[in-house]
N, C-alpha and C positions, 0 to 999 in steps of 0.2 A: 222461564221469565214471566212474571205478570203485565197482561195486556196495559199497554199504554195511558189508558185511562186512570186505570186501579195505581200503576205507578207514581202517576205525578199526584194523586191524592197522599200516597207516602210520602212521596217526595215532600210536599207540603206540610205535612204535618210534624216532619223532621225539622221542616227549616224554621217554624213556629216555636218547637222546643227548645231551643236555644241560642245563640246567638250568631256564634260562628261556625260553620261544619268545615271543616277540609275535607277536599274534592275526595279523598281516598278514601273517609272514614262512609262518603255515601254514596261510595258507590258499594263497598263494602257492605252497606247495612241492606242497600237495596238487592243487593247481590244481582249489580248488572257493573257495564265495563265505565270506565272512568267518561269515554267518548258519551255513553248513552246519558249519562249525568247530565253532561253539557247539554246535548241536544232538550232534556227534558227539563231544562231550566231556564233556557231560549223562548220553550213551549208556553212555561208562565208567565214568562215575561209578555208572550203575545196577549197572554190573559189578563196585563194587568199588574202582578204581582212585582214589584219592586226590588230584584232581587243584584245587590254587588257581588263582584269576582273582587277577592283582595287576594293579593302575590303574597310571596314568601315561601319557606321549604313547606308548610302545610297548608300552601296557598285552599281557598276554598270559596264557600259563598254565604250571602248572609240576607236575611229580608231585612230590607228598610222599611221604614216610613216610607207611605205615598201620598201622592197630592189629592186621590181619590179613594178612597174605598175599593177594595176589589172583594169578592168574593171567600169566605174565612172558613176555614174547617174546625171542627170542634169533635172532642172525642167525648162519650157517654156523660162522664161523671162534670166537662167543662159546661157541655148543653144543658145540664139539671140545675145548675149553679147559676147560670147565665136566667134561666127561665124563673128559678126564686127570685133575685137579686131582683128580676121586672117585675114580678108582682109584688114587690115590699116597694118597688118607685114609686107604685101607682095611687100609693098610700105617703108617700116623703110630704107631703105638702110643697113640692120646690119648685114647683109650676113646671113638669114634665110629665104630670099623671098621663094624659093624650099618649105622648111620644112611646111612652114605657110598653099602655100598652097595644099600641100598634104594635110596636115591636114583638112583644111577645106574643101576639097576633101571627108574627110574620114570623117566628122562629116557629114556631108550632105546627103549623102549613106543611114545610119542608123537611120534619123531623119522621124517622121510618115511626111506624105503630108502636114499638116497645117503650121507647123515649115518650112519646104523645100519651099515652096514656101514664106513663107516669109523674110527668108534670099534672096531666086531671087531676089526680088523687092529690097530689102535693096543694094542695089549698091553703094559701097563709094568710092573715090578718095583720097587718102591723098596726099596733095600739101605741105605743113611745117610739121615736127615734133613739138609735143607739145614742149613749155615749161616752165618753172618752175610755172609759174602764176596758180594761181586757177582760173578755168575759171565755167561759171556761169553753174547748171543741168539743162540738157535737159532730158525732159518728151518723154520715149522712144515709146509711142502711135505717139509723135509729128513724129520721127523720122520714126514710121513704115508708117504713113500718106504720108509723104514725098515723101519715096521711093515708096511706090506703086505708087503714082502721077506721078514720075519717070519713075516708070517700063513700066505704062501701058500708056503714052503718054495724058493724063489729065488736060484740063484745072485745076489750084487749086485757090481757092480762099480763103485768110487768111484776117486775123485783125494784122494788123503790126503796133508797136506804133508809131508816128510822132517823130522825132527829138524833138523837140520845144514841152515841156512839157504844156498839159492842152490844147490843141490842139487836138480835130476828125480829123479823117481819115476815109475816104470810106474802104471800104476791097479793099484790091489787087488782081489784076486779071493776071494770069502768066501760061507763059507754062512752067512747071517743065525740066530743062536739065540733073541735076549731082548734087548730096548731096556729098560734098567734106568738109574735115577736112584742116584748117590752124592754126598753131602752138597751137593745141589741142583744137581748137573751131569751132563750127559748120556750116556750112554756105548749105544754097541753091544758083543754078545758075540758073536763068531764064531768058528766053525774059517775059519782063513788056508788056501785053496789052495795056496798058492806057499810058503809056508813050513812046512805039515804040522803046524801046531800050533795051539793057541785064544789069541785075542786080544782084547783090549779097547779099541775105537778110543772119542776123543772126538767125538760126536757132532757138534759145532759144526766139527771141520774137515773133517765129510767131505763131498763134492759127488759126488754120485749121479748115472750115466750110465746113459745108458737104451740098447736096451731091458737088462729083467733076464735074467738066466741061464738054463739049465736049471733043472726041480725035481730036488730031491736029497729023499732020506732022512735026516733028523733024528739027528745025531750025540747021543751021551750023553754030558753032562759031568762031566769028574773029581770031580765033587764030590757031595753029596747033592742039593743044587737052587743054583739060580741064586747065590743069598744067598750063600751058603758059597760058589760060586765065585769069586766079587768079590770079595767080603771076604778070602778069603787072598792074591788076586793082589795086593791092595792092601796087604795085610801082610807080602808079599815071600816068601808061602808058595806051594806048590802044589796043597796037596789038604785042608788045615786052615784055619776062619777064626780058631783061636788065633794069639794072637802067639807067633813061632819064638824070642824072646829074652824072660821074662819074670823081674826080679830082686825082690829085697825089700829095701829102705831104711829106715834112721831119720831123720825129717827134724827138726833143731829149729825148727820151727814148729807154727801151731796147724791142726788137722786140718781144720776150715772154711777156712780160706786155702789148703792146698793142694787140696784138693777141690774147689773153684771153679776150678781149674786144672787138672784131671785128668779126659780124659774117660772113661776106660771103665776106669781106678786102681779098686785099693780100700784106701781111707782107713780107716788104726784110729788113735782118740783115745788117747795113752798120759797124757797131762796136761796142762795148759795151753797149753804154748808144744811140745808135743813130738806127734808121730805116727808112727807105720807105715804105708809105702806096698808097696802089692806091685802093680807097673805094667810092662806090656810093649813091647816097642818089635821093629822090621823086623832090626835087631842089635845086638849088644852096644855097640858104638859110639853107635849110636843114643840107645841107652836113656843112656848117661853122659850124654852130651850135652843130653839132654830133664831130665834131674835138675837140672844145673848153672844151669835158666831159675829153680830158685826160691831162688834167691840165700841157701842156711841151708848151715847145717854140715851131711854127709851121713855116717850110719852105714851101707856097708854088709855086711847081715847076709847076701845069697847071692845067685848062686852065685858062684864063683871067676872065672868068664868077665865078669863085671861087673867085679869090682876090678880086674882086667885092664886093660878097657877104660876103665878111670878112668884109672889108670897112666899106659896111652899117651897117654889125653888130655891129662893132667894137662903132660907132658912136650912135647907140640904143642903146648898153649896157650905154654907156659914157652920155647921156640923163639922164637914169635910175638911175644913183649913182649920179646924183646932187640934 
């Protein structure tokens, strides 16, 4: 039978996993007697733990809610998850950056060596908050692969699939920089060996081959930090996280309607049914195109390279519908 201690951590971490146990299935599972169950459930309750006895022929026990906090067990892979999840808060802008990471502060403290040092290496960046989209699972081996690559300055070499389906590809050769999060999907930042330049792989396709590389020297990125790196590469820039095409429009619509539509726009109220947007886009094209989704009459007021790009639109659409 396992000493006492060791048991009521099982114990616990059985009654976490689900809702309801009958008495029989845990004593079965602890392989102790139905009696020692009770006494070791008594135990937690002295600790805290909130636990009901509910009747019936599989009468059993279940953890509630409590009015306080008691003490919570986590098995490997729930602690690494727990410990991302607060270094991505710390970065939410939601006014709990502090709290997150005291927490992860305080979860790191009481974690054995194996787990502590793998949260080190797990270093993330969040650059976008998610959104709504379901974005594809990543294989958290891939992720702990990564960041140790990361941590400890490693040549990595993966199998990254080709754009252009039914097409090999060599494995990639990269000095790992920053495992950074954009709008809830994964991305690694590297200098490409083979290509002489920095890139941004999707994390979900890459498959990591072992062993890793030589250690390198920590290249400096074109940009100020990580943040501003991403973000311009995502905005079709190089070395700015401004957008390269920003215009100014009259919309006739009401400022609340298109602002619920605009994410990083800035909406001026001119009057009821009318506003000023001044909104940027990756180009000119781009931007006509992003105006055209909120279906009003458009004014616009600059620059040149916008009317432009309406023009051409306006004449591709006009092609289109003959």
């Amino acid at each position: 039978m396992p000493k006492t201690s060791a048991r009521l951590l099982s114990l616990l971490s059985l009654l976490q996993a689900r809702r309801d146990w009958p008495g029989g299935l845990l004593a079965e599972r602890l392989e102790v007697s139905p009696r020692t169950v009770r006494r070791d459930v008594d135990r937690l309750r002295e600790l805290g733990y909130p636990i009901r006895t509910f009747k019936g022929p599989d009468g059993g026990y279940r953890l509630d809610a409590g009015a306080q906090l008691p003490p919570l067990l986590f098995d490997d892979d729930q602690a690494i998850a727990i410990a991302v999840a607060l270094q991505l808060a710390t970065a939410s802008g939601a006014g709990i950056q502090e709290g997150a990471a005291r927490a992860l502060n305080t979860i790191r403290q009481v974690m054995p060596g194996r787990l502590r040092h793998r949260i080190d290496t797990l270093l993330v960046t969040a650059v976008e908050q998610p959104t709504t989209r379901r974005e594809p699972p990543l294989d958290s081996t891939v992720l702990t692969a990564l960041g140790g690559a990361v941590h400890t300055h490693e040549v990595l070499r993966f199998d990254y699939p080709p754009a252009a389906a039914g097409t090999d590809a060599p494995p990639r050769r990269v000095e790992p920089h920053h495992l950074v999060t954009w709008k809830g999907r994964w991305y690694l930042v590297a200098w490409d060996l083979d290509r002489a330049d920095w890139r941004i792989f999707r994390a979900d396709r890459i498959t990591p081959r072992t062993p890793t590389g030589p250690r390198f020297a920590p290249r400096h990125l074109p940009a100020a930090d990580v943040a501003t790196f991403v973000t311009a590469r995502f905005r079709g820039s190089s070395d700015s996280a401004a957008w390269p095409c920003v215009g100014e429009v009259i919309l006739d619509l009401p400022a609340a309607a298109v602002a619920a539509h605009t994410h990083d726009g800035l909406v001026e109220e001119l009057g009821a049914d009318r506003c000023r947007l001044l909104q940027g886009s990756w180009s000119w094209p781009g931007l006509a195109a992003a105006l055209g989704r909120f279906d009003a009459d458009i004014e616009v007021i600059g620059p040149a390279a916008l009317k432009v790009a309406c023009a051409d639109l306006a004449r591709r659409y006009a092609k289109a519908a003959e």
